[in-house]
C-alpha positions in Angstrom: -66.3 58.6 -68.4 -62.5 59.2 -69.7 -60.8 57.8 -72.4 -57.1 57.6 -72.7 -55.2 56.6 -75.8 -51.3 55.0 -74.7 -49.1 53.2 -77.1 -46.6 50.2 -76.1 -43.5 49.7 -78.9 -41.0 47.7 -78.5 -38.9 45.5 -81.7 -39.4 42.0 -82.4 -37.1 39.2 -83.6 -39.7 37.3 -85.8 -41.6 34.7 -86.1 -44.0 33.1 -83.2 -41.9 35.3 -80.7 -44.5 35.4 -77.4 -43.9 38.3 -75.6 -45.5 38.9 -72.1 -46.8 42.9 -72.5 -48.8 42.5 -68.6 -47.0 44.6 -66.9 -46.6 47.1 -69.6 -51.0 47.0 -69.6 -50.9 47.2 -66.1 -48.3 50.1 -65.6 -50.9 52.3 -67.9 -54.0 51.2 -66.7 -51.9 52.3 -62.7 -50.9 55.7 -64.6 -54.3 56.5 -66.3 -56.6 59.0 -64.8 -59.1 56.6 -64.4 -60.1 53.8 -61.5 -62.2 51.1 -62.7 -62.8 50.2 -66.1 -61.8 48.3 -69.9 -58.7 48.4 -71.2 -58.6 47.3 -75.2 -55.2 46.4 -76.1 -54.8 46.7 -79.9 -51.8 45.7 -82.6 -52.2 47.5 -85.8 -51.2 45.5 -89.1 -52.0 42.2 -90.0 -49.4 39.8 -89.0 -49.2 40.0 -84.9 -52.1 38.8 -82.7 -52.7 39.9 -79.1 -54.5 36.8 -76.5 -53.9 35.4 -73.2 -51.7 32.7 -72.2 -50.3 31.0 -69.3 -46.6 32.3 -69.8 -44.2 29.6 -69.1 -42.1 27.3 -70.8 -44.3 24.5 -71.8 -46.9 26.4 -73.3 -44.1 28.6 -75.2 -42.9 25.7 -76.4 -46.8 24.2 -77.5 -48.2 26.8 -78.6 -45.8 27.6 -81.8 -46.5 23.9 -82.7 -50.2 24.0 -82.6 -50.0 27.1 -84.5 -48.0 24.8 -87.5 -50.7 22.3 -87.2 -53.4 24.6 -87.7 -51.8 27.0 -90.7 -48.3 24.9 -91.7 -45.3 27.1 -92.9 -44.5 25.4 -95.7 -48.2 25.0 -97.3 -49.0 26.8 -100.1 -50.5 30.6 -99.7 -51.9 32.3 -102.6 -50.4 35.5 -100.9 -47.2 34.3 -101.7 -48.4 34.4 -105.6 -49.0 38.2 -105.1 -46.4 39.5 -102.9 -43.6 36.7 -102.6 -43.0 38.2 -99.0 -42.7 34.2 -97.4 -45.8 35.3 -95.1 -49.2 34.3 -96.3 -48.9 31.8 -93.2 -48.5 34.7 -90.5 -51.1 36.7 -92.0 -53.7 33.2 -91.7 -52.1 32.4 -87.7 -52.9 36.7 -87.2 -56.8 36.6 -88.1 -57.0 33.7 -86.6 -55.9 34.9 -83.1 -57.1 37.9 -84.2 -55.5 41.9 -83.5 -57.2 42.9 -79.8 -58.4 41.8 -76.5 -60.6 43.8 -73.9 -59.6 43.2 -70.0 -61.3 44.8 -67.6 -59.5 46.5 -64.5 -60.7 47.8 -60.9 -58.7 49.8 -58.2 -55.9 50.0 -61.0 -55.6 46.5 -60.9 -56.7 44.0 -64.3 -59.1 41.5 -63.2 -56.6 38.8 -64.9 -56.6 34.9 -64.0 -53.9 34.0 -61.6 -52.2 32.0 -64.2 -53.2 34.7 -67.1 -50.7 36.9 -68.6 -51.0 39.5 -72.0 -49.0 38.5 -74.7 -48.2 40.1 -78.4 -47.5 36.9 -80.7 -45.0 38.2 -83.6 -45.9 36.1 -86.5 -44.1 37.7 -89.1 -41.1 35.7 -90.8 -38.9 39.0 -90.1 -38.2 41.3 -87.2 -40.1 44.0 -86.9 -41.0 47.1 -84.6 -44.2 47.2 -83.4 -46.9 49.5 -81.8 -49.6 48.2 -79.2 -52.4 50.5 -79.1 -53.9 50.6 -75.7 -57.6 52.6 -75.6 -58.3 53.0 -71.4 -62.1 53.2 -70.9 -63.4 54.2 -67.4 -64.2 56.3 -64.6 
């Protein structure tokens, strides 16, 4: 078995910014010394999630709104009392989503849905540059 570390970093523009990191996944999955295997893609820090969505325009426009719904903006944090930083929403929206996700891959390839991309949801109310940690498990 081999394990490979890789890192992804690219800079945001801020909040609920979806970006589509697939091919980035796939491109070091294709360069790894491995075949077949897991790949665990991982953002460290507490206000970006990593899932799966389909990416295209309707759900890029739904899924910010559901994620207003479920932790609203302008609702009152107590991490606001501590830091005043305008983010206790994004850190709520982050653990809810949660930081990794665990794809497998064969031949190179991620055994992905047809419709199912990898996406980094920014969540912070602020730009920032950010670090994907990919950890390839395989053979």
């Amino acid at each position: 078995m081999t394990v490979e570390t890789k890192k992804i970093s690219f800079s945001t523009q801020g909040e609920v910014q979806i970006i589509d990191i697939t091919d980035r996944v796939e491109k070091a999955v294709s360069e790894s010394q491995t075949t077949s295997g897991i790949v665990t893609i991982f953002v460290p820090g507490a206000t970006g999630a990593v899932t799966t969505i389909e990416y295209e325009p309707g759900l890029l426009k739904d899924f910010p709104k559901i994620l207003e719904r479920i932790s609203p903006k302008n609702m009152g944090y107590e991490h606001e009392l501590r830091w005043h930083d305008g983010n206790g929403h994004s850190h709520c929206r982050a653990s809810l989503l949660g930081p990794s996700l665990t794809v497998p891959y064969t031949q190179k390839k991620l055994l992905l849905g047809t419709w199912q991309q990898i996406v980094f949801i920014e969540l912070d109310v602020r730009p920032r540059n950010r670090n994907i940690i990919l950890q390839i498990i395989g053979e």
